[in-house]
C-alpha positions in Angstrom: 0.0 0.0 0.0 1.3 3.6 -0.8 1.7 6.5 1.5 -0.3 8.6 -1.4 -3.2 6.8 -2.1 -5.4 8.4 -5.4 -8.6 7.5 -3.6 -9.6 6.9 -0.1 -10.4 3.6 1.6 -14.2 5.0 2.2 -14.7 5.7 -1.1 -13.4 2.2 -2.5 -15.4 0.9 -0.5 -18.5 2.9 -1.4 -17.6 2.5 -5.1 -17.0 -1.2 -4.4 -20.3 -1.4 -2.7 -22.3 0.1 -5.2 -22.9 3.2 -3.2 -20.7 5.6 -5.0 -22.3 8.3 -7.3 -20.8 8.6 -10.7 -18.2 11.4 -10.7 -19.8 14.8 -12.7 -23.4 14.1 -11.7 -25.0 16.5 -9.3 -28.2 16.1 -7.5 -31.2 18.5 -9.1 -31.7 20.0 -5.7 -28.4 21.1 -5.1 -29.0 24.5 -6.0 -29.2 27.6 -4.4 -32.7 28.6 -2.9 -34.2 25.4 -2.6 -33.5 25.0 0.8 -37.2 25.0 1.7 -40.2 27.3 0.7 -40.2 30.9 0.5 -40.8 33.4 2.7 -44.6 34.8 2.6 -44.9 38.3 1.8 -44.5 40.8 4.5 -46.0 43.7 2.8 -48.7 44.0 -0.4 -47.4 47.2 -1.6 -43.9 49.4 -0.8 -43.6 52.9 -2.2 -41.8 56.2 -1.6 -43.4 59.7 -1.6 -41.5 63.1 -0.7 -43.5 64.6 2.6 -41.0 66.9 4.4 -44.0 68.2 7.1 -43.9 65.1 8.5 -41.7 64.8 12.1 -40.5 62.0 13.7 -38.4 59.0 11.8 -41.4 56.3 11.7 -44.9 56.4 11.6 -47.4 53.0 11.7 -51.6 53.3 10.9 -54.3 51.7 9.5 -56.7 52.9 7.1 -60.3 52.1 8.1 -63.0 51.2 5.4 -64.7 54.2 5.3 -61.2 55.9 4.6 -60.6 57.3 7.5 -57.1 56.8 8.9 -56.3 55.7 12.9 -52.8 56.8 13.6 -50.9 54.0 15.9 -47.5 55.8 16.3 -46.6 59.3 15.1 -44.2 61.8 16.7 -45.9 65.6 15.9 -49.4 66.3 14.6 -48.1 66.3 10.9 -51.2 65.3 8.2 -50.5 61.4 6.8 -52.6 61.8 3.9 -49.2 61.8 2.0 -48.1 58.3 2.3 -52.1 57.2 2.0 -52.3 58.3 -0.9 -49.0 56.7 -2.1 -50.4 53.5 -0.7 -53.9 54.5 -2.3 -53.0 54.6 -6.1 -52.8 50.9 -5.9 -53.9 50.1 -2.5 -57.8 50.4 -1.4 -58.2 50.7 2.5 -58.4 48.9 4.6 -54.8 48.2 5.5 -52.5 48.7 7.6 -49.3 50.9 6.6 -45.5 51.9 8.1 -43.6 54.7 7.3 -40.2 54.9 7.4 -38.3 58.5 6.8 -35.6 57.7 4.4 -34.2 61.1 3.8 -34.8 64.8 5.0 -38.1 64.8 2.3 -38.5 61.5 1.3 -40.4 58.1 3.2 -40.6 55.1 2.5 -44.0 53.3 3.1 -45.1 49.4 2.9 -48.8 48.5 3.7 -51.0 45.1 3.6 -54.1 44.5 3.4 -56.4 44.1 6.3 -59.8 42.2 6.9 -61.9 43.8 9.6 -65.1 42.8 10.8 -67.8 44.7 13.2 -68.7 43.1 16.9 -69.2 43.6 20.3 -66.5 42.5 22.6 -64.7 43.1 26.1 -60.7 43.5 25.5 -58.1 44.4 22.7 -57.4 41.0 21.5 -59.8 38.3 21.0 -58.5 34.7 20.4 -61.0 32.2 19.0 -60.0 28.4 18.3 -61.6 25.7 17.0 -60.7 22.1 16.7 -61.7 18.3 17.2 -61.4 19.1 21.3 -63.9 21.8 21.0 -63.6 25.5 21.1 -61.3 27.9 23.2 -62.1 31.5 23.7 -59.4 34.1 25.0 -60.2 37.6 25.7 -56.2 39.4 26.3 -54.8 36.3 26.7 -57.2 34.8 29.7 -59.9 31.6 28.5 -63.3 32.9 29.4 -67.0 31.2 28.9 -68.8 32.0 25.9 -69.0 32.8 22.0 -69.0 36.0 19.8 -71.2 34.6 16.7 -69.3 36.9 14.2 -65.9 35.6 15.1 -67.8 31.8 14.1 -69.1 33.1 11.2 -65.8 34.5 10.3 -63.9 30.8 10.8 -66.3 28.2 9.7 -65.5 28.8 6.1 -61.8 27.8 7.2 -63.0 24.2 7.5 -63.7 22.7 10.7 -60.6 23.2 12.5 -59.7 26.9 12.5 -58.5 30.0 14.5 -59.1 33.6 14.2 -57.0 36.2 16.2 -59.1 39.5 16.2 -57.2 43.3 17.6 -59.5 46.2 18.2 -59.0 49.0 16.1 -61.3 51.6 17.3 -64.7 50.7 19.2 -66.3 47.8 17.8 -64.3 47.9 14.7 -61.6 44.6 14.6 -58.5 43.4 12.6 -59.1 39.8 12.2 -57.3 36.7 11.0 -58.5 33.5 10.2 -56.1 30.7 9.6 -57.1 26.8 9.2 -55.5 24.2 11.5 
């Protein structure tokens, strides 16, 4: 046997075996990217639009259905309409929209789409789950006793095992999300 061999005892022995892959062939997958599945979109729509009155590096609201627009976090008292009407051009409310200053004049600002839905309910986040065990209701986190019809109405098209996640928006206007288990 020679100090320098030209191929390793392992991979005689794979080759010898049968195990060995023909040299030059490649698996298919062995290609950047397909590592697993895709990200899902963060944001429906990004855009930028000069508004120099606006203060403050970030802003974050929703526009309601009728148009309207609730302001989650703004520094000053500066008019928004700006960035929704960037996100308006291709965007119809309601959504949900974050503004990001990029330079002294110019933002940047991304914005998704929203469903909302109209009911009467204690708390600021409403957790509704349903599965083969039954149905859980959570009002901020705690289980309570109960049902609020609409959020039903809202999962059953899911299929029968479904959640939706609900965030008060202003009164008894709600952010929902429905997602089948």
């Amino acid at each position: 046997m020679g100090l320098f061999r030209r191929e390793s005892l392992h991979e005689r022995l794979a080759r010898e075996g049968g195990l060995a892959e023909p040299s030059g062939v490649r698996a298919a997958w062995d290609e950047a990217g397909i590592h697993g599945t895709a990200r899902a979109r963060e944001w429906d729509l990004v855009a930028t639009v000069a508004a120099p009155e606006i203060q403050g590096d970030a802003v974050d609201f929703v526009a309601l259905p009728d148009g309207s627009l609730l302001v989650e976090e703004e520094q000053g008292d500066a008019n928004l309409e700006p960035l929704a009407t960037a996100v308006e051009q291709k965007l119809q409310p309601p959504y949900r929209a974050r503004g990001a200053r990029q330079t002294d004049v110019l933002w940047a600002v991304s914005a998704r789409r929203i469903e909302t839905a109209r009911f009467e309910a204690d708390g600021e986040r409403v957790d509704l789950t349903e599965t083969a065990d039954g149905k859980i209701l959570r009002v901020d986190g705690m289980p309570v006793f109960g049902s609020i019809p609409a959020l039903e109405q809202l999962g059953e098209p899911a299929g029968p095992s479904y959640a939706v996640h609900a965030q008060r928006l202003d009164a008894d206007l709600w952010e929902v999300r429905v997602a089948t288990l």
